[in-house]
Every structure is written in C-alpha cells, then in structure tokens.
Backbone bond lengths (Angstrom), bond angles and torsions (degrees), N, CA, C in turn:
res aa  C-N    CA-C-N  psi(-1)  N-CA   C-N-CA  omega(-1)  CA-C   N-CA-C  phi
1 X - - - 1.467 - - 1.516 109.20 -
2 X 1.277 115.77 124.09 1.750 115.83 -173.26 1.429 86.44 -70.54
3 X 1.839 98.92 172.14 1.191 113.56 -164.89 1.572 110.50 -89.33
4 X 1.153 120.09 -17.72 1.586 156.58 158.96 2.372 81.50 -24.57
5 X 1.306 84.10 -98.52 1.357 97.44 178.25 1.340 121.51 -34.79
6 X 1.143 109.16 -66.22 1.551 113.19 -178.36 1.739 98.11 -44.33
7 X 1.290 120.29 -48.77 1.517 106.74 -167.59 1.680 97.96 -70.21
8 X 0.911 129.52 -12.13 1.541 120.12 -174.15 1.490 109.65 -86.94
9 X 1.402 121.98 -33.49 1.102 137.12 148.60 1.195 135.02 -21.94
10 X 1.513 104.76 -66.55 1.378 136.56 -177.43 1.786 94.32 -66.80
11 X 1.435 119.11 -70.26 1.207 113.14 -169.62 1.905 113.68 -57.69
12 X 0.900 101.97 -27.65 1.764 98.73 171.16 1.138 130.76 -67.97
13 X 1.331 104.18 -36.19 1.536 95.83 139.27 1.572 162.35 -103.48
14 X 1.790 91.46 12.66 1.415 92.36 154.84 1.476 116.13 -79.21
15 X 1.471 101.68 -11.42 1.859 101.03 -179.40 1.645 111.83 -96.21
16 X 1.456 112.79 29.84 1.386 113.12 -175.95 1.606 112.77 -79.39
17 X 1.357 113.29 -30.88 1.036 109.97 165.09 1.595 145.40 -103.98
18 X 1.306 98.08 60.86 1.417 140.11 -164.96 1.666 121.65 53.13
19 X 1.547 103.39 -2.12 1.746 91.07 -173.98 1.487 87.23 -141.75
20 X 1.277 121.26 152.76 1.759 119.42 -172.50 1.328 93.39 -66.33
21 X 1.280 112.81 152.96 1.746 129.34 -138.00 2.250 74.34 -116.51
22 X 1.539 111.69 -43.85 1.318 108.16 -162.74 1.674 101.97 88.70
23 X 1.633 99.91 -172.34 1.209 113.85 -161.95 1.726 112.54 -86.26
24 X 1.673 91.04 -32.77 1.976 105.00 167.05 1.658 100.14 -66.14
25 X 1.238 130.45 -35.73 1.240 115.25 -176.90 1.676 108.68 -60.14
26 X 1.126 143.29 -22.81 1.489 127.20 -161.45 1.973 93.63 -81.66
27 X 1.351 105.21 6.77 1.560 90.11 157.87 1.705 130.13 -89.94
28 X 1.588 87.12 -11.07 1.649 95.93 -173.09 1.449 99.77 -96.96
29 X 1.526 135.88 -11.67 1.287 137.01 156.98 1.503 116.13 -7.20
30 X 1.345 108.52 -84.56 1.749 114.64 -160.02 1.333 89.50 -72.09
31 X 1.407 138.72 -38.02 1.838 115.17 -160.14 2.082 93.59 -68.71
32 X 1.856 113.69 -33.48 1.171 88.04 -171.33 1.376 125.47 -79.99
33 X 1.701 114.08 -19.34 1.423 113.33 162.48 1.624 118.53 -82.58
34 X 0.807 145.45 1.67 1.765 145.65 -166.12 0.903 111.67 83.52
35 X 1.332 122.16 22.19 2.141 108.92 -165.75 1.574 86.41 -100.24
36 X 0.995 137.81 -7.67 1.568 120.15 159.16 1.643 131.72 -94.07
37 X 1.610 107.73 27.48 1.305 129.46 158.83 1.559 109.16 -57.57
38 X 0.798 110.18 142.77 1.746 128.20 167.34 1.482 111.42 -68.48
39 X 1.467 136.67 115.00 1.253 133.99 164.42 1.744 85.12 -23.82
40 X 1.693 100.25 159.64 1.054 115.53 174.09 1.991 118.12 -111.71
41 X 1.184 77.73 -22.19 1.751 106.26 -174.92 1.446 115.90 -137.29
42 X 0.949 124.67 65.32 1.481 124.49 -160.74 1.553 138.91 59.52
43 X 1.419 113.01 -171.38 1.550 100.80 173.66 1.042 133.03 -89.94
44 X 1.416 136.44 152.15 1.398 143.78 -156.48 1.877 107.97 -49.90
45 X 1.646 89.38 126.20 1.381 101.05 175.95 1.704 116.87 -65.40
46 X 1.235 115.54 133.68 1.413 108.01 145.11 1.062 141.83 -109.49
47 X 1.574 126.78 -153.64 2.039 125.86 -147.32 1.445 93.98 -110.24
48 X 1.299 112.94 29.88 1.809 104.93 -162.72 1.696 96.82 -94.90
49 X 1.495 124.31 -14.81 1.060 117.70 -163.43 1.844 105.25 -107.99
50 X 1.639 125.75 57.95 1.203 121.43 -131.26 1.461 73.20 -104.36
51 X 1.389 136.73 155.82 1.524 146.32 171.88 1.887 105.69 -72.31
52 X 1.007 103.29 135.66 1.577 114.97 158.27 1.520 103.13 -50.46
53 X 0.862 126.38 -49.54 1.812 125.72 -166.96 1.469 108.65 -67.65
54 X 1.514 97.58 -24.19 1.772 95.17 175.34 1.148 119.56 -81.00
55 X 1.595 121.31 103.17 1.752 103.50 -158.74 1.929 96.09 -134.13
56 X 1.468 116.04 -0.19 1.368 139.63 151.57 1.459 143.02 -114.22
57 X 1.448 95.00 69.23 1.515 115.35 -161.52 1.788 113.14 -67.56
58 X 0.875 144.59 125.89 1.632 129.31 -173.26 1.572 119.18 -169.17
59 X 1.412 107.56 4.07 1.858 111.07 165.42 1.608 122.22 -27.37
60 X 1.214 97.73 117.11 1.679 84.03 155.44 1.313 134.92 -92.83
61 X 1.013 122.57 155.10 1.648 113.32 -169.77 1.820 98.34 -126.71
62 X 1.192 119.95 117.82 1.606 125.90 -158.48 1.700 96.44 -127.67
63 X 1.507 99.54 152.29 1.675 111.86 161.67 0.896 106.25 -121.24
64 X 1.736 127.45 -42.41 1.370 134.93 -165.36 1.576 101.05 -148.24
65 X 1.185 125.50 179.39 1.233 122.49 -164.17 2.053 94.74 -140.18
66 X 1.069 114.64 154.29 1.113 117.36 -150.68 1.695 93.71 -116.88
67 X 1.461 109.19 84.08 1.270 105.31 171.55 1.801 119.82 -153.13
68 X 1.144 122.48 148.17 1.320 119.92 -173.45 1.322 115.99 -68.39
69 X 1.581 129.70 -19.14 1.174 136.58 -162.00 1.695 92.67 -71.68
70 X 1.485 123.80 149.97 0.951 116.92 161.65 1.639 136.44 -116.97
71 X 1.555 80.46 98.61 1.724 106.61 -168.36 1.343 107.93 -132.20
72 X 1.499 101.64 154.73 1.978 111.14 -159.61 1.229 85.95 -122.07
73 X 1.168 116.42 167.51 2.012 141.69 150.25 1.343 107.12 -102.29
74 X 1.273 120.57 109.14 1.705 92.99 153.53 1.654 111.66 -119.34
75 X 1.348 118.13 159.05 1.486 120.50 -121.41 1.494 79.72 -144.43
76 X 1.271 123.99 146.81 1.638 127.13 171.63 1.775 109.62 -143.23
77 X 1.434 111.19 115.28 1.673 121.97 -161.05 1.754 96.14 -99.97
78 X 1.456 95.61 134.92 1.532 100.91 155.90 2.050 121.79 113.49
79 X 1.605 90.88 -31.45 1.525 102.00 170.35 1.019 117.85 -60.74
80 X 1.643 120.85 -169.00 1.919 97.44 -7.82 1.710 106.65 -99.64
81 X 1.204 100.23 163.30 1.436 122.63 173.49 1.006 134.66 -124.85
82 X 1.134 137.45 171.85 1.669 127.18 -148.94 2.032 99.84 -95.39
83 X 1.701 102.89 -33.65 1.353 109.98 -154.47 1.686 98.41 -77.00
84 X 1.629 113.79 -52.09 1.327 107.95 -170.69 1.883 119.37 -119.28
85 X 1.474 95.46 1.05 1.492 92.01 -176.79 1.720 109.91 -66.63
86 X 1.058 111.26 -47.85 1.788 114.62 171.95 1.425 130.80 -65.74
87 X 1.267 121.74 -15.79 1.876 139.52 113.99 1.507 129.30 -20.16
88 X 1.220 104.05 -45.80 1.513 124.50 -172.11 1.429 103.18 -101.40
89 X 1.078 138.05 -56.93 1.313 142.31 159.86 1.700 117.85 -34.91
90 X 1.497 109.35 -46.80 1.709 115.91 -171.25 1.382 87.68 -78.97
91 X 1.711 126.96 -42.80 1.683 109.66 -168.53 1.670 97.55 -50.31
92 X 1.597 115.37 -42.21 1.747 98.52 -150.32 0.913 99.24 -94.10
93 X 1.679 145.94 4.74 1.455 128.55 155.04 1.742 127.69 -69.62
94 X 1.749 101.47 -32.28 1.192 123.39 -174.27 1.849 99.77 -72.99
95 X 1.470 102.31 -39.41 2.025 90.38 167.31 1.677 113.00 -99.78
96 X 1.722 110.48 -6.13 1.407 92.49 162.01 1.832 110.68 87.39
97 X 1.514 85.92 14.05 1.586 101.26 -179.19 1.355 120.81 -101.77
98 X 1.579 118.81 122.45 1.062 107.96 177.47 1.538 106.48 -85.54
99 X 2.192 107.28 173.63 0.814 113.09 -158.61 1.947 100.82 -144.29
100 X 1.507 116.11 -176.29 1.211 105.36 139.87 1.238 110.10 -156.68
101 X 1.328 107.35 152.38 1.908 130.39 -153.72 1.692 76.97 -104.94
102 X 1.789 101.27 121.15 1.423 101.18 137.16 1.488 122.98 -95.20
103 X 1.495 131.00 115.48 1.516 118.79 -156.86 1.689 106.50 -124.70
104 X 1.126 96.34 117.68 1.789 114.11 166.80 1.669 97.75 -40.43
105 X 1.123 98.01 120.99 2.078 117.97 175.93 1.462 92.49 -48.81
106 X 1.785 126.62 -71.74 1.361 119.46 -158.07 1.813 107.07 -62.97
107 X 0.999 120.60 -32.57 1.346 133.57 178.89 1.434 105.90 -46.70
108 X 1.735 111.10 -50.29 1.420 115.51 -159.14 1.286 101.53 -97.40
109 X 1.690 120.29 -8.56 1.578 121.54 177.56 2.152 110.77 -85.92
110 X 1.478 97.25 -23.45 1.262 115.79 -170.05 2.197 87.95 -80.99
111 X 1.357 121.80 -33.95 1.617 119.63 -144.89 1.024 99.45 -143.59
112 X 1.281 134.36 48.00 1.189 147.69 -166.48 1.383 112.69 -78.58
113 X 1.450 102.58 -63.71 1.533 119.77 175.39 1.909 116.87 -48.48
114 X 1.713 98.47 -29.26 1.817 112.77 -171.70 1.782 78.80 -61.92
115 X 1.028 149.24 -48.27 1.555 139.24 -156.83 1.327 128.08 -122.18
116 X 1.584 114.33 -11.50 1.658 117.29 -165.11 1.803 94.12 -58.20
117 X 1.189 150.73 -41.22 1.202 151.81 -174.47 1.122 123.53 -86.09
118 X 1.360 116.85 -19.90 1.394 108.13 -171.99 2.010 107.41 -135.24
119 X 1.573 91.59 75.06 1.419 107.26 178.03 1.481 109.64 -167.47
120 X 1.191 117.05 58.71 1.403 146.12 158.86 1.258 113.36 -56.35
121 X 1.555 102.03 -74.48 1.632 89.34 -168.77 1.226 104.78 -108.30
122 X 1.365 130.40 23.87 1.594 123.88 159.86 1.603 117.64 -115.33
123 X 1.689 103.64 134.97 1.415 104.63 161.73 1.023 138.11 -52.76
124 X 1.710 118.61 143.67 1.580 126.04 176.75 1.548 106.37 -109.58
125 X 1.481 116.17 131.04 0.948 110.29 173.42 1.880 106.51 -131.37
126 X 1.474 113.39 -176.95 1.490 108.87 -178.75 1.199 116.94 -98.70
127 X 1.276 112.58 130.62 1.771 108.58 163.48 1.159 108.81 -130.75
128 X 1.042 129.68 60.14 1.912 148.16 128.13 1.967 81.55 117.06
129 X 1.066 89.46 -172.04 1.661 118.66 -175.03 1.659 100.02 -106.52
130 X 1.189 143.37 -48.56 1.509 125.17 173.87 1.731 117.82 -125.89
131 X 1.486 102.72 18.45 1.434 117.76 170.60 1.682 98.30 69.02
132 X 1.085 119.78 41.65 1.769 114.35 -173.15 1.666 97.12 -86.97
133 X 1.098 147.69 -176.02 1.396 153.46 178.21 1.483 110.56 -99.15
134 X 1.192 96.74 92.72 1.789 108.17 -173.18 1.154 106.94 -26.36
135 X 1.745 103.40 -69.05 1.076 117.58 -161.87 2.001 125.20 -53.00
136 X 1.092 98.85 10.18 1.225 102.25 -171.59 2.055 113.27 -114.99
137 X 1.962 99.04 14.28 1.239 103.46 -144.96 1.813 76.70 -124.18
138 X 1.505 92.96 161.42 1.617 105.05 157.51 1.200 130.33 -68.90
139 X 1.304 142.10 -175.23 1.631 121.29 165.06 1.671 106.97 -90.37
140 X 1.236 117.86 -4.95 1.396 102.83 160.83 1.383 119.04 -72.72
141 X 1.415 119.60 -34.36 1.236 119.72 -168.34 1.974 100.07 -83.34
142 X 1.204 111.16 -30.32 1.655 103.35 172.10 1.470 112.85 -88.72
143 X 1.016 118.44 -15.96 1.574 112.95 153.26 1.845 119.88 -59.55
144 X 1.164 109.60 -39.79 1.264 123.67 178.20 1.512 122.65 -83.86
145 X 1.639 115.44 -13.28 1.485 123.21 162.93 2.015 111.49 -84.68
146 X 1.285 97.75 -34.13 1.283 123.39 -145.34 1.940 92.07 -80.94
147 X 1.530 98.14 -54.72 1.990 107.96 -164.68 1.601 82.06 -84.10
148 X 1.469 151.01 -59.51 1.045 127.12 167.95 1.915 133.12 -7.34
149 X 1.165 87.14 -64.43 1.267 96.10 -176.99 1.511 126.35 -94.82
150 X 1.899 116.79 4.63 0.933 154.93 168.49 1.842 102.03 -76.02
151 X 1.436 113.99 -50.24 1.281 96.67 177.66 1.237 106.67 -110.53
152 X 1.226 140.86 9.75 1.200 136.06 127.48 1.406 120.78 -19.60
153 X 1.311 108.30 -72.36 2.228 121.23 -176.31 1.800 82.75 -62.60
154 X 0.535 128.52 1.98 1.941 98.20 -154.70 2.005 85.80 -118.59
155 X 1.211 119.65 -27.00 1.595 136.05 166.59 1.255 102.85 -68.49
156 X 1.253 133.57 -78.25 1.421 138.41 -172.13 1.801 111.92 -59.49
157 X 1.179 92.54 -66.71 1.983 95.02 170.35 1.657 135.53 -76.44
158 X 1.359 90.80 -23.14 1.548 87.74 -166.02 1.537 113.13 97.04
159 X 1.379 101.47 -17.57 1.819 91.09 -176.38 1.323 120.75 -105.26
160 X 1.557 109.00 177.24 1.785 108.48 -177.92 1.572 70.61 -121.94
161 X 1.369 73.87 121.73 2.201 110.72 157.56 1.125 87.37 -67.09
162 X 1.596 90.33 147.45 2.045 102.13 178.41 1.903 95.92 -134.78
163 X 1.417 154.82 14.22 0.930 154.87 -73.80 1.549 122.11 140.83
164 X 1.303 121.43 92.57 1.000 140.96 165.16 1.336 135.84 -69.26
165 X 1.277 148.57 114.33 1.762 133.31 158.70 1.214 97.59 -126.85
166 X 1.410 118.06 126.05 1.460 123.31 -161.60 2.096 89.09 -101.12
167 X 1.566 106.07 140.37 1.538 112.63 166.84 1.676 107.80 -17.69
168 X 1.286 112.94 113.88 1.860 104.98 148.79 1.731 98.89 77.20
169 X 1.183 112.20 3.69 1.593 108.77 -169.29 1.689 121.13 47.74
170 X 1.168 103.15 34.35 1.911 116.32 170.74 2.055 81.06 -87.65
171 X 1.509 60.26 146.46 1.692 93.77 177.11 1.814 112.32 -146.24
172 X 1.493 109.41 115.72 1.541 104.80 174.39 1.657 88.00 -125.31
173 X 1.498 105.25 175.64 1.106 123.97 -174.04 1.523 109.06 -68.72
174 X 0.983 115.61 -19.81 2.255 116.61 -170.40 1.491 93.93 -82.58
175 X 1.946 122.16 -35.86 1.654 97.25 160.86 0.992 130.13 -62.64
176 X 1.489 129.32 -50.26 1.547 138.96 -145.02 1.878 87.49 -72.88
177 X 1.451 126.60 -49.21 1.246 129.42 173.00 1.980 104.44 -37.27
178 X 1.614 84.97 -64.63 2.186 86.12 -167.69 1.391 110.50 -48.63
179 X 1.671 101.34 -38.87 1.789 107.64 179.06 1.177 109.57 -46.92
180 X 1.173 106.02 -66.09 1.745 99.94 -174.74 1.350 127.84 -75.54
181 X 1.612 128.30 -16.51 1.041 104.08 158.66 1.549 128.52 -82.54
182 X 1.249 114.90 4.89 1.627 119.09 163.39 1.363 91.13 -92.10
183 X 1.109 163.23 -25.90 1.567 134.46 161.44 2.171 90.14 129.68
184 X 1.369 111.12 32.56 1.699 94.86 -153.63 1.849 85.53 -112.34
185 X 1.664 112.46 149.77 1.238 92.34 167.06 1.839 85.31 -122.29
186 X 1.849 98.03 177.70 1.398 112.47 -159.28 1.265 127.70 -103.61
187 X 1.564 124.90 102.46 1.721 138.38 175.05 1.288 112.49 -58.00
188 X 1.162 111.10 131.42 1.843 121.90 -169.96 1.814 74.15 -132.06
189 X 1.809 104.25 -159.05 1.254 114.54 179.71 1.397 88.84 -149.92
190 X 1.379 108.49 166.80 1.756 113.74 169.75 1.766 101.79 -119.76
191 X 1.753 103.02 -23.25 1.456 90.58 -173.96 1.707 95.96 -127.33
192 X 1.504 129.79 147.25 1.401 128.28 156.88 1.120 115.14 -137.52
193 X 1.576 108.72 161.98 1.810 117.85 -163.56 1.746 81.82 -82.68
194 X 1.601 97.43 122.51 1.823 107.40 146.15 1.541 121.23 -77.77
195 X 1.317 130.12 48.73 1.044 125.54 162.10 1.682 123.57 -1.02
196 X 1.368 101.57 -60.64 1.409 111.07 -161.83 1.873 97.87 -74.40
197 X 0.896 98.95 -42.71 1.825 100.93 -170.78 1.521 96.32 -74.23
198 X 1.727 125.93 -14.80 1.406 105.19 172.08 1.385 104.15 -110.97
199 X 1.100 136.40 24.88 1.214 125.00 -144.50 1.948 104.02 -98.66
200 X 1.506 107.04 11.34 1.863 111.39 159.51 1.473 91.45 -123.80
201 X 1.175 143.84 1.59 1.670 134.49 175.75 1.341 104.13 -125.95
202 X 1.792 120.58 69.28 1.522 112.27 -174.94 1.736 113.03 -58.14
203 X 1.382 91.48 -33.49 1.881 92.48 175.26 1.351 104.06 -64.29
204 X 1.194 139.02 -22.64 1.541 133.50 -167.33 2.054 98.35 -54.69
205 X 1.947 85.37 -57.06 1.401 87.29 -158.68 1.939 119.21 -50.65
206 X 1.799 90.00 -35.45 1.796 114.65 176.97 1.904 94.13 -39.00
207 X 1.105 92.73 -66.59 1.401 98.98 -179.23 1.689 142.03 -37.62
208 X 1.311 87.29 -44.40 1.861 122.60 172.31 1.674 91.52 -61.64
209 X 0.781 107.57 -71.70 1.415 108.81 173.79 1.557 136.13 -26.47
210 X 1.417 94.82 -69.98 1.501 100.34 -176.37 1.342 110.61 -83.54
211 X 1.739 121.89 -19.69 1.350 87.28 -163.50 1.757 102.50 -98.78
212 X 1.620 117.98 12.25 1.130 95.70 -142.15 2.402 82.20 -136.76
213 X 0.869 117.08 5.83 1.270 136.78 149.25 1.273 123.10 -38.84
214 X 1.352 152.04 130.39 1.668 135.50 178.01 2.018 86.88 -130.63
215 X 1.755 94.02 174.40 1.232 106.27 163.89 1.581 109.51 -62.12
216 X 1.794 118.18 125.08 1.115 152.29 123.23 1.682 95.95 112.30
217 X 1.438 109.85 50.06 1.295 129.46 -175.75 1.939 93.86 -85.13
218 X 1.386 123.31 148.59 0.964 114.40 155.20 1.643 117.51 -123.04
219 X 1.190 111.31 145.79 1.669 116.57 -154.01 1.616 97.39 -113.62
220 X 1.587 117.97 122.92 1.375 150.28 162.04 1.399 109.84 -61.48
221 X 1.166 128.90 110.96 1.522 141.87 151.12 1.476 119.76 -113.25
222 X 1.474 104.20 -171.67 1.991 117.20 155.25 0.927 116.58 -170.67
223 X 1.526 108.21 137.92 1.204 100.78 179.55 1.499 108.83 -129.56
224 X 1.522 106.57 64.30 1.707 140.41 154.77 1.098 104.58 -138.80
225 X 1.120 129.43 144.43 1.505 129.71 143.73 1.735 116.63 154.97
226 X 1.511 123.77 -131.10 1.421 113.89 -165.09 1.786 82.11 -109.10
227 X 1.296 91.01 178.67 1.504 117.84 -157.50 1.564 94.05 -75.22
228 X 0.891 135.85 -29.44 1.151 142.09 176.26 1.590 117.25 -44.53
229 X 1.328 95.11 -46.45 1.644 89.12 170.62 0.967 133.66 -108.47
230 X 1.702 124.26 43.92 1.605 142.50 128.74 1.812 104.58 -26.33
231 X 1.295 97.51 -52.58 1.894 91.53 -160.46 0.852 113.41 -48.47
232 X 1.436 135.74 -29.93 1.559 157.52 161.15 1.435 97.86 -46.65
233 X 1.533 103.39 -115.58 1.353 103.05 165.05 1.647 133.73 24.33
234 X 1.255 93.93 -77.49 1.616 111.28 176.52 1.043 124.74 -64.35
235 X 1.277 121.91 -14.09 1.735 131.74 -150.24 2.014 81.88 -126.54
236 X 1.166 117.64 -1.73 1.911 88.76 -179.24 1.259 98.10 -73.62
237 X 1.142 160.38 -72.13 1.268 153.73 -131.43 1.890 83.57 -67.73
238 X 0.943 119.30 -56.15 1.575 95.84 -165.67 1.933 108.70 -69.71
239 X 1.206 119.82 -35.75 1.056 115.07 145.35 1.388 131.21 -47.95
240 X 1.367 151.11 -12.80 1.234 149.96 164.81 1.604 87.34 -88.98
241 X 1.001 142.72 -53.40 1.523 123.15 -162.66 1.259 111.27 -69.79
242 X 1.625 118.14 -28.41 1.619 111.73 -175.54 1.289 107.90 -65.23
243 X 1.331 95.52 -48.62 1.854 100.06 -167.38 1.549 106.84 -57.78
244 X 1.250 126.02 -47.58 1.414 108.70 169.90 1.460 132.76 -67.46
245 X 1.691 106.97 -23.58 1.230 97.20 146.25 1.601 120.34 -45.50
246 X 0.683 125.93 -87.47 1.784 136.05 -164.48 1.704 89.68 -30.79
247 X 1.360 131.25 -39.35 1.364 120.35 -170.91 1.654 102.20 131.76
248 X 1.523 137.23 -8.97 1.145 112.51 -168.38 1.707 105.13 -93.00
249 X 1.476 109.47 177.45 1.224 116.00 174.52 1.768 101.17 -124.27
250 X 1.490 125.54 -172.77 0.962 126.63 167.24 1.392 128.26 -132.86
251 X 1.414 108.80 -165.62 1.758 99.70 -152.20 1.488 98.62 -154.70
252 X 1.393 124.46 160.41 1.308 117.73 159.03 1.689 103.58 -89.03
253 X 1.352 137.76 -177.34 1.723 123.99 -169.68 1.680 86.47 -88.42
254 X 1.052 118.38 -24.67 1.598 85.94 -165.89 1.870 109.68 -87.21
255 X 1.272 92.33 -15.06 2.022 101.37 170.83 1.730 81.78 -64.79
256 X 1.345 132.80 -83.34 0.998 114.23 -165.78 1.296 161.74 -77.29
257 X 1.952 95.55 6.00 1.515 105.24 146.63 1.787 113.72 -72.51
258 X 0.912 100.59 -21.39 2.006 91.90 169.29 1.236 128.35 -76.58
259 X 1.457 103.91 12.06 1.688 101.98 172.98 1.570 84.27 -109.73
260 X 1.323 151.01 -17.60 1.217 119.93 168.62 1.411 110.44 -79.26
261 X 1.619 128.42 -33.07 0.925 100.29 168.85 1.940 139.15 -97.57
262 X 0.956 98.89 37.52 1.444 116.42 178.39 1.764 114.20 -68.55
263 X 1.640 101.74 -50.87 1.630 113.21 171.58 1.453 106.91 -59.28
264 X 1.132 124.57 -24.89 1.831 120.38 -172.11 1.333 94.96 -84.86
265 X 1.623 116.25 -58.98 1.676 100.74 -165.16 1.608 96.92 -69.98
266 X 1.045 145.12 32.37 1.326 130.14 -176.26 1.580 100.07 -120.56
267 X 1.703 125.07 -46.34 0.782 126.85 139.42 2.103 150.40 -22.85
C-alpha cells in the first residue's frame, strides 16, 4: 500500500468521529471502534492451524468497493429481533432499498418467523452463531460458530450465505482460514452510524450519512442492541432520500462488489 494511501487512511480515521480527533486522539481510537474489548475467550488465535485440504486459498476481505458508479450498501449486524428488525425492514420496503442483514444463527433460530418472508431482495450473510469474538477462537471453534449459523440461513431461507462479518470486526488468522474453507469472503465497513456521538442531534447522524458517503462505501448499522441506536434507525428513511437526492442508488454488497468486478471479467 503506497504511503499516499496509508496517510489517507490514517487521517479517516482520526476524522471518524466527526472532527479531526489530532494526534492525542489515536488514544480514543480502540474505545471508539471496540478494539479495546477484552479477548472474550482467550488470546488471539492464529493461521498456524491451516487444514491440508485448504490448498486454494483466495477470500476477499472488503470495506468498500472501489468503483465510480454511485452506489452504497447498507448492511444491518446482529439480528433479527423482535423490537427493531421489522422497523428496519418496513423503512427499506417503503424506499424499496435493498440491504444485507449480517444475522447471529441463535438470533435467527430464536426469530425466524420476524424474517423468513420478508427478505427477498436483501442479502443474508453470517455473523457467527453467538456473536463471541472470533478472533479470539481456534478454527475449530470458528468453524463451529461460523457452519452453525451457515445452516441455520440455508434452513430458514433456502440459501448458502456467501459473506462474512466477523463480531466487532476482530479478525485473527483461525477465521480468515474457516472463511475460506467454507467458501465465505470478508465484510468490514468504511462508514458506521455513531449513535452515541449523535444521540441529542438525531439529524446530525442523517447528516453524517449523506453528506459524507462516496461511491461503493458500505454503511454499518443494527438492528439489535441498546436504545441508543434508534437515532440510526429512525433517521433511514431520511437517509434513503438524501442519498438519492445527491444521485446514488443502492445495492446489496455482493450486487456491489460486481460492479468492481464487471471491468475484469470483461477484460
């Protein structure tokens, strides 16, 4: 990665929390993304335990997708649930937006009925079976969060999840291994609702959103969790109208990793 990037990198996320954070800010980094969570299960797994059978390794691991077209993902972690997944669902029928649900297996074995019908035109993808911190697991044990909740979607929908977002976005080597030998490549985000930093300026967050989004950004939500992230929530419909104001349309991530790769297979 030239250094060009890396500094652009670097500065995006000292500006994640809406005003440049500065150089004292890279201490408030991990409390604002979770990377200063406590292993939950020990210490971070590594890639040392890779299978003989894996002998075509090739996952991708994505935040954003690299394309001029201007089209978003927005992505919802943690369902479904009884309180806000059918909230979230009526916003994106009423704008007609697709989406994709990363959904906890026990979540979707407990709430099955909240979605078996009404996920047509949005993707399902996996985010473990009890949301534990992958990265802190062997590949037996993320094989065993991961195919859990793998035939979970494939019971309830009919489909094979193709699509990963691992708990908290920790990543050790015993996932990226399980990913690929179940065939899954890996969802990060480039943009997420700060609830908490908007949570007395709900228009702030509307705002965060639309104006500050690019072509093939993918956008972090939930629709489980603490009350806090209603402000989100509440604000998509005005968020779906801005963004098409400005001109974009939307996508589920894997419609819109295929517009980057459309120029290669064409090539």
């Amino acid at each position: 990665m030239g250094m060009n990037r890396r500094a652009a990198m670097r500065a995006a996320l000292l500006t994640t929390g809406g005003a440049a954070l500065g150089a004292a800010g890279m201490g408030l980094l991990p409390r604002a993304f979770g990377w200063d969570r406590p292993p939950l299960s020990g210490g971070y797994a590594a890639a040392a335990d890779a299978p003989d059978e894996l002998r075509t390794p090739g996952l991708a691991i994505r935040y954003y997708v690299e394309t001029t077209e201007p089209v978003v993902a927005f992505t919802f972690d943690d369902g479904p649930g009884p309180n806000w997944t059918p909230m979230v669902l009526d916003a994106l029928d009423q704008a007609a937006v697709p989406a994709t649900f990363f959904m906890v297996g026990r979540n979707l074995e407990a709430h099955a009925d909240l979605v078996r019908d009404r996920m047509g035109r949005h993707e399902i993808g996996n985010h473990s079976w009890s949301h534990d911190d992958l990265a802190t697991l062997d590949r037996a044990g993320v094989m065993d969060e991961l195919s859990r909740t793998h035939d979970m979607i494939k019971a309830v929908f009919g489909r094979q999840a193709t699509l990963l977002r691992p708990p908290y976005g920790h990543l050790g080597g015993s996932t990226v291994l399980a990913a690929d030998y179940i065939g899954y490549d890996i969802v990060l985000w480039s943009h997420l609702m700060r609830e908490l930093h908007f949570q007395s300026d709900p228009d702030g967050q509307i705002r965060d959103i639309v104006d500050n989004v690019r072509p093939g950004s993918i956008i972090l939500a939930h629709d489980v969790g603490k009350e806090h992230r209603l402000v989100s929530l509440r604000g998509l419909a005005a968020m779906f109208a801005g963004l098409k104001a400005r001109g974009f349309r939307f996508a589920t991530v894997s419609e819109l990793v295929a517009l980057q790769k459309a120029p290669q297979a064409a090539a």
